[in-house]
C-alpha positions as CSV (number, residue, x, y, z in Angstrom):
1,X,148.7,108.7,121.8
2,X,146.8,111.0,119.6
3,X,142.9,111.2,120.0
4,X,139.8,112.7,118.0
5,X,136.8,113.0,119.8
6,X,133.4,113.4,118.0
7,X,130.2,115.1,119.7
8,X,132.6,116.2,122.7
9,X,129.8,118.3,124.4
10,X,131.1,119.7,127.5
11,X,134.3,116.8,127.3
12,X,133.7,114.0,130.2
13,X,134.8,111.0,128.2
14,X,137.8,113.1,126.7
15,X,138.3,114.0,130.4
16,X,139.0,110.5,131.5
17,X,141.6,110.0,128.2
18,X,143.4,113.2,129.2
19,X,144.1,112.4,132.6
20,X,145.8,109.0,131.0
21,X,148.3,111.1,129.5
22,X,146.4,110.8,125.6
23,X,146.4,114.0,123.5
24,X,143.0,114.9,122.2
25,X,144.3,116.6,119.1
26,X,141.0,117.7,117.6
27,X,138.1,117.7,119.1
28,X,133.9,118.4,117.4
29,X,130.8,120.0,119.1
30,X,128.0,121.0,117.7
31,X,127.2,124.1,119.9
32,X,129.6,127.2,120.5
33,X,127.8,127.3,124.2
34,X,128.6,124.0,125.2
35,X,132.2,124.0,123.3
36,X,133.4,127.3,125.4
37,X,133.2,124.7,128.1
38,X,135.7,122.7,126.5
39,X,138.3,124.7,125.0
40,X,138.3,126.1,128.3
41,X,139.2,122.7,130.0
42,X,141.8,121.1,127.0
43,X,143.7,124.3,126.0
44,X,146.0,122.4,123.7
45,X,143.3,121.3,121.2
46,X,141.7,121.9,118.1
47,X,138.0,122.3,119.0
48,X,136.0,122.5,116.1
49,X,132.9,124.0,116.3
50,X,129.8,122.9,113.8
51,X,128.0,121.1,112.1
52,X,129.4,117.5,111.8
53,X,126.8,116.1,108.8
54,X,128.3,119.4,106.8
55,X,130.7,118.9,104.5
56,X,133.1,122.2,105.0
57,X,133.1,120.5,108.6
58,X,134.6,117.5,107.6
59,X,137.1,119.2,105.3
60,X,138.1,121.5,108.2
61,X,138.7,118.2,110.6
62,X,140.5,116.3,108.0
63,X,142.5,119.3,107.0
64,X,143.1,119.3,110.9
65,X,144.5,115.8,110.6
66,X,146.9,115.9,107.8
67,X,150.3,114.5,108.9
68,X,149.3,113.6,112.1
69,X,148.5,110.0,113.1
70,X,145.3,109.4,115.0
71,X,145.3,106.3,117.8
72,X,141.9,107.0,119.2
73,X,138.6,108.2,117.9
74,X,136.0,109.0,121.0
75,X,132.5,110.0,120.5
76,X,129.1,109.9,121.5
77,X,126.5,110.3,118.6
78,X,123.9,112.2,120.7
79,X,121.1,110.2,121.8
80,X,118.1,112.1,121.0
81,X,116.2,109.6,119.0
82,X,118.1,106.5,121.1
83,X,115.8,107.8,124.8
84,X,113.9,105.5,126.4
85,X,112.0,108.7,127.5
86,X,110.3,109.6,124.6
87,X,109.0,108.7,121.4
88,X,112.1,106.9,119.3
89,X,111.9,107.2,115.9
90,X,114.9,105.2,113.9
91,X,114.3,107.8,110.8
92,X,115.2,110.9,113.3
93,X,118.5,112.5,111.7
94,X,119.7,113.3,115.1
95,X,119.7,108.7,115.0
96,X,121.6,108.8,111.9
97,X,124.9,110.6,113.3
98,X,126.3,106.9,113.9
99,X,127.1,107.3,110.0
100,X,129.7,110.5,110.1
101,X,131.4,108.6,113.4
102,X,131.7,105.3,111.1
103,X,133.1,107.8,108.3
104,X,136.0,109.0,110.4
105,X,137.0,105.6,111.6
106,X,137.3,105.0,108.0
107,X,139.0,108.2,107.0
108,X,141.6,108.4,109.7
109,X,141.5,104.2,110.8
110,X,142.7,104.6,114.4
111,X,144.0,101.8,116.6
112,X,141.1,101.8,118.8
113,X,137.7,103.8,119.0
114,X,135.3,103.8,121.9
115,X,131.8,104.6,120.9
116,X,129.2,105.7,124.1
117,X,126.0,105.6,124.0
118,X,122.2,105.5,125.9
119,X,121.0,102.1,126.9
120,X,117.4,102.7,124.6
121,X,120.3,102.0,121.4
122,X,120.2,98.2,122.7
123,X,116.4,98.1,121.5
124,X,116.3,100.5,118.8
125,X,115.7,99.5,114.8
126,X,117.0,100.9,111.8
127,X,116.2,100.5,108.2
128,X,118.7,97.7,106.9
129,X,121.6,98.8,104.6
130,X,120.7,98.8,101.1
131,X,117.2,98.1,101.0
132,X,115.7,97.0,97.3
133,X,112.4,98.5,96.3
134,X,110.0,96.2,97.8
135,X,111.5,96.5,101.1
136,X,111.5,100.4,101.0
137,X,107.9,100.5,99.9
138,X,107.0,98.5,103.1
139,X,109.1,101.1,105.4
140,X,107.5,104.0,103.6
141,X,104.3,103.0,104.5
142,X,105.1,101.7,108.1
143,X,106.6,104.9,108.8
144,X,103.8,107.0,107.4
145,X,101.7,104.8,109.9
146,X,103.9,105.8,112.5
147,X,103.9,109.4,111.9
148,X,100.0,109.9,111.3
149,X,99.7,108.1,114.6
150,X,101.8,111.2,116.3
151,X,99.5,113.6,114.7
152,X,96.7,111.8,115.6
153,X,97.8,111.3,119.6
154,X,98.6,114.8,119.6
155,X,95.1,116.3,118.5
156,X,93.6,114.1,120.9
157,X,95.8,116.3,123.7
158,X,94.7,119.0,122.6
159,X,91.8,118.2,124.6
160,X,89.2,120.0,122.2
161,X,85.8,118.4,122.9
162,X,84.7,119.2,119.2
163,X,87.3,116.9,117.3
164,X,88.4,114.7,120.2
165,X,86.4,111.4,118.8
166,X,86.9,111.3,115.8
167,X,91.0,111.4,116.0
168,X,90.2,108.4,118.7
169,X,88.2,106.6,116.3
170,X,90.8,107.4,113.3
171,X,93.6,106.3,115.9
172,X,92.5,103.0,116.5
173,X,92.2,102.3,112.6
174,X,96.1,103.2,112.3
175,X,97.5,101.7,115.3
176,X,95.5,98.0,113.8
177,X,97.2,98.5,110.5
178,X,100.4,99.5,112.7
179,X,99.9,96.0,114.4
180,X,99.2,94.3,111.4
181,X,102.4,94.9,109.5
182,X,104.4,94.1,113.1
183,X,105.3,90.4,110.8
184,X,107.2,92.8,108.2
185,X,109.4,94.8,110.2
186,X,112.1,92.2,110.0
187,X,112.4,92.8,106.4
188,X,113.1,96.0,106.3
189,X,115.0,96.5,109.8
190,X,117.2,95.4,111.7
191,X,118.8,96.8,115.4
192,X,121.2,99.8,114.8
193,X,123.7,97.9,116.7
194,X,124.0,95.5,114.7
195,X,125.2,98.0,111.8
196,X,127.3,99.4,113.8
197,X,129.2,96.6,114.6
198,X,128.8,94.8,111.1
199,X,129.8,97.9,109.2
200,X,133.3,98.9,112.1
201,X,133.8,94.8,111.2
202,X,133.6,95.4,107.2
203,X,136.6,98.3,108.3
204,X,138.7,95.9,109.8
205,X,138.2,96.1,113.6
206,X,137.2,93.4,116.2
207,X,134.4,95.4,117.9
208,X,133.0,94.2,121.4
209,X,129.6,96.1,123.1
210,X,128.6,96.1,126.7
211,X,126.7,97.8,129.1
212,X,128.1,99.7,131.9
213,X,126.8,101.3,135.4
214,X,128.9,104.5,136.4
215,X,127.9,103.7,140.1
216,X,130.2,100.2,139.6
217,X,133.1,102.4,139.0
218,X,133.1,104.8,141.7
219,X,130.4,107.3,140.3
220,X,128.0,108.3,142.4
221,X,125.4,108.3,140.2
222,X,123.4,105.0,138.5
223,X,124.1,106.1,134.6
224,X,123.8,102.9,132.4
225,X,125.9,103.6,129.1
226,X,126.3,101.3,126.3
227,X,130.2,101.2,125.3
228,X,131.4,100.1,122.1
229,X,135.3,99.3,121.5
230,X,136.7,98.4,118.4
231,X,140.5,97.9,118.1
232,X,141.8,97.7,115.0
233,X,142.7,94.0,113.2
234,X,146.2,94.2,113.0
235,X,146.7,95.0,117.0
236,X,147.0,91.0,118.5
237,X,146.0,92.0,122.0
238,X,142.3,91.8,123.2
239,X,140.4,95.2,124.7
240,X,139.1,93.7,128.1
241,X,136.5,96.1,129.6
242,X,137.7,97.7,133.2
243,X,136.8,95.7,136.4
244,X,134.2,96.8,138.2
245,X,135.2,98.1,141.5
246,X,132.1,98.7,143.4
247,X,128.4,97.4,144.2
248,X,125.5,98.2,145.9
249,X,126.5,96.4,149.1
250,X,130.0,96.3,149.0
251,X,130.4,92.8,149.0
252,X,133.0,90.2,146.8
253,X,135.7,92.3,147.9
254,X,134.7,95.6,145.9
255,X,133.6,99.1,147.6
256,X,130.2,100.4,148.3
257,X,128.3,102.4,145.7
258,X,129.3,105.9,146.7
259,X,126.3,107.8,147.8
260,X,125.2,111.3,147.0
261,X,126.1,112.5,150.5
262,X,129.3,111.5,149.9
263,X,129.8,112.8,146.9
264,X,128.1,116.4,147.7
265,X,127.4,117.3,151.2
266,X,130.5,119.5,151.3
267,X,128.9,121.6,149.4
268,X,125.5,122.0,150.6
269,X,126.5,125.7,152.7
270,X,128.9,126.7,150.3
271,X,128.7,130.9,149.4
272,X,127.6,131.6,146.1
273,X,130.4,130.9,143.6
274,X,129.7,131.3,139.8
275,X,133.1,132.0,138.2
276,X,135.4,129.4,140.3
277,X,133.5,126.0,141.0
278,X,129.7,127.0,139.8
279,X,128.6,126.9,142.7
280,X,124.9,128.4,141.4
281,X,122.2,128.8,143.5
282,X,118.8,129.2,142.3
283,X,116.1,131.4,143.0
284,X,113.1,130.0,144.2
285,X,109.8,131.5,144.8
286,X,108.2,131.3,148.4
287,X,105.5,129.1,146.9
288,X,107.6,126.7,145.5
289,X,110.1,126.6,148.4
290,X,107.1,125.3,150.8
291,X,106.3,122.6,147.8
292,X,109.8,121.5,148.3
293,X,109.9,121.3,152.1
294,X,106.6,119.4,151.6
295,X,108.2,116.9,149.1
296,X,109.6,113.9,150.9
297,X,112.7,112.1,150.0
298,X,112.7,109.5,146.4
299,X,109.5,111.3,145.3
300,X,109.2,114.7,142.8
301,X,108.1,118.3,144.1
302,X,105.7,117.9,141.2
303,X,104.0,114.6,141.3
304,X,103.3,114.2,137.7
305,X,106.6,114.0,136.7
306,X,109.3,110.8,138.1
307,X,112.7,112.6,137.4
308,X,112.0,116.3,137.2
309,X,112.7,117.9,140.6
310,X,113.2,114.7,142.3
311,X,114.5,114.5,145.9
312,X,117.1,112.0,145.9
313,X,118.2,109.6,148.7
314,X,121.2,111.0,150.4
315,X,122.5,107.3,151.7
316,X,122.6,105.9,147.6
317,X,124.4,106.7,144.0
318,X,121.3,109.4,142.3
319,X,119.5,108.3,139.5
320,X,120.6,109.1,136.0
321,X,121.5,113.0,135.8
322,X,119.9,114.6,133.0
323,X,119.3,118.5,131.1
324,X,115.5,118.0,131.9
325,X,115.4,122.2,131.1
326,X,116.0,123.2,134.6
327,X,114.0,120.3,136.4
328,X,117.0,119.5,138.4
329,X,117.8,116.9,141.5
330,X,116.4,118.1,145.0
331,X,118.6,118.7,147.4
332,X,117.7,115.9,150.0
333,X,118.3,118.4,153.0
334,X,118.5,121.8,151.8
335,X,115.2,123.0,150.5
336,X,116.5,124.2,147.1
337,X,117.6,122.4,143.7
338,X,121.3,121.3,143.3
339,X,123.9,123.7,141.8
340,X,125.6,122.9,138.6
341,X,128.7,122.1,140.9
342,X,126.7,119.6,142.9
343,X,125.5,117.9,139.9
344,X,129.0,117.6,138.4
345,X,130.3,115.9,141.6
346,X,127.4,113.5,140.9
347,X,129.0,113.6,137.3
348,X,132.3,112.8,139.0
349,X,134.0,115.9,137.5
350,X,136.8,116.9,139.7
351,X,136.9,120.3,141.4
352,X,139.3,121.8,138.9
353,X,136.9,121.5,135.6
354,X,135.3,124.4,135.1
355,X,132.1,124.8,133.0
356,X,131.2,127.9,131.5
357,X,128.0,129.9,129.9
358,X,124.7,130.1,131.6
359,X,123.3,128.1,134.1
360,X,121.0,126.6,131.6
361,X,123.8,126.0,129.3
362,X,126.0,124.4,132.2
363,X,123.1,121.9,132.9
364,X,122.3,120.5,129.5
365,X,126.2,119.9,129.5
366,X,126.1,118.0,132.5
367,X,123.2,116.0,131.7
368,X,124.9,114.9,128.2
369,X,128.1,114.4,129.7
370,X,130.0,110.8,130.2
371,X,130.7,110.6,134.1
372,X,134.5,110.9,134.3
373,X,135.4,107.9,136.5
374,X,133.5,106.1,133.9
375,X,135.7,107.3,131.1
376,X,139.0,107.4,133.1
377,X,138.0,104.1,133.7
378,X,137.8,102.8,130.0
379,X,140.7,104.7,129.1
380,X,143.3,103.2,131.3
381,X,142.2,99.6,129.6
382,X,142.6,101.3,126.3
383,X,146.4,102.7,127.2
384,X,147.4,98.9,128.1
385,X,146.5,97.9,124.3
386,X,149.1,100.9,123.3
């Protein structure tokens, strides 16, 4: 069962298809630091490196595919402008990747494809297909609304007494002609699921979406993930998505969210390991060491941030793991930030995966990564359709 997987990053959702026995024939990152990880980890395939949007990209990848029969097409359009975190803006080109995935499923027309993504794509809107020219000169100027009320928010950061009120006084005017064109949106968008799903239909696939919790299938980590499978028309049987097979309380038969003691506390006196397991420690200053011993468990050594340096609970799955540019989990006993080899056991990457480059690298790989369990999970209901 030949695979192609799209925005591979660092290679957690392939992960989970190679350990079902599926050859990921070619695979596409965007980054030669994060794809160093991969080619490490699948030997056997064709990792592409660039640009995906760029046409002598998608020559090389097709070139890659000639006389070979894909089954599978995996992917994750990155999320960027798809956060909940953040400002989301639907005309972001990092929120218009969905378009080169769609393109491959129509170029190579696999079996199946399994599209990941953030939860925030559930809520998000994109300009409709095909808009005529009344219906673009509306988004124009809604989006031109939108952007001047950026600008405008971040002058008033600035916190520069000398132009502070009249930005606020110029804000207030956008964000009521913001509010009063909220009756038009519908005319000119629409949620960017829904052309996802009408477009994969329009190519000949019976496409299903739901939203999944790693910590329901064994990682130990809560990582909501919206999953999209299509299978292809002329394949009778029905994708059913995997049972879950555990809960917060381990009741109805199923297991017990797996906790981030369990999932790391071998690790916590382990000697400094960078080429083997990653084993990284970080160097602290004294100052901030005593901020950590000071910060109690489920709140953040720095307490305007939420997520950034937050001290999880040892006895329950972590929150969502993310790159956060160094602001890493707290160990909840040691008075340090995890490891890179601490986070991917909360990524559910087995032992043998190695990830390489910096330590900076090896976190913004883990934090984009599909937890493996999660994708081992999906791919076992996957094999049963082939």
């Amino acid at each position: 069962m030949n695979c192609f997987e799209l925005f591979a990053g660092c290679g957690g959702l392939g992960w989970g298809f190679h350990k079902e026995d599926f050859n990921i024939v070619v695979a596409n990152e965007l980054e030669e630091n994060i794809a160093v990880t991969y080619k490490y980890n699948f030997k056997d395939t064709n990792v592409i490196v660039g640009d995906i949007t760029k046409k002598e990209i998608k020559s090389k990848i097709k070139k890659a595919w000639e006389n070979i029969r894909c089954d599978v097409i995996l992917g994750g359009p990155p999320c960027v402008a798809y956060s909940m975190a953040g400002h989301r803006n639907s005309r972001d080109p990092r929120g218009q990747l969905f378009k080169d995935y769609i393109e491959f499923v129509k170029e190579l027309g696999p079996k199946v494809f399994v599209m990941e993504n953030v939860k925030g794509i559930l809520t998000i809107l994109h300009d409709k297909p095909n808009l005529n020219a009344d219906e673009k000169k509306l988004a124009d100027e809604y989006y031109a609304l939108e952007e001047e009320k950026l600008k405008l928010e971040a002058r008033i950061r600035s916190k520069k007494p000398k132009i502070k009120n009249k930005p606020i006084r110029l804000l207030k005017e956008v964000k009521a002609k913001i509010k009063k064109m909220k009756k038009d949106i519908p005319k000119f968008r629409m949620n960017v699921t829904d052309i996802i799903i009408n477009k994969m239909k329009e190519l000949g696939y019976n496409v299903q979406m739901k939203l999944l919790n790693a910590a329901n299938y064994g990682v130990p980590q809560k990582r909501e993930r919206v999953i999209f499978v299509g299978v292809r028309n002329d394949i009778t049987e029905k994708f059913e998505y995997p049972i879950e097979t555990h809960n917060k309380d381990g009741t109805d038969g199923k297991l017990k969210w797996v906790s981030v003691r369990e999932a790391i506390d071998k690790w916590k006196d382990w000697p400094e390991d960078a080429d083997k397991f990653q084993q990284i420690y970080t160097k602290h200053t004294p100052k901030f060491i005593e901020k950590i011993k000071q910060t109690e468990i489920g709140t953040s050594v720095l307490k305007r941030y939420s997520e950034a340096f937050y001290r999880c609970y040892p006895d329950r799955p972590s929150n969502t793991v993310k790159e956060n540019h160094g602001g890493v989990f707290v160990h909840y006993e040691k008075d340090r930030v995890m490891t890179p080899r601490e986070l991917a056991e909360l990524q559910s990457f087995p032992k043998e995966f190695v990830f390489k480059g910096t330590k900076s690298s090896m976190l913004i790989q883990l934090g984009n990564a599909v937890p493996c369990k999660l994708s081992n999970a999906i791919a076992k209901q996957v094999k049963k359709l082939l």
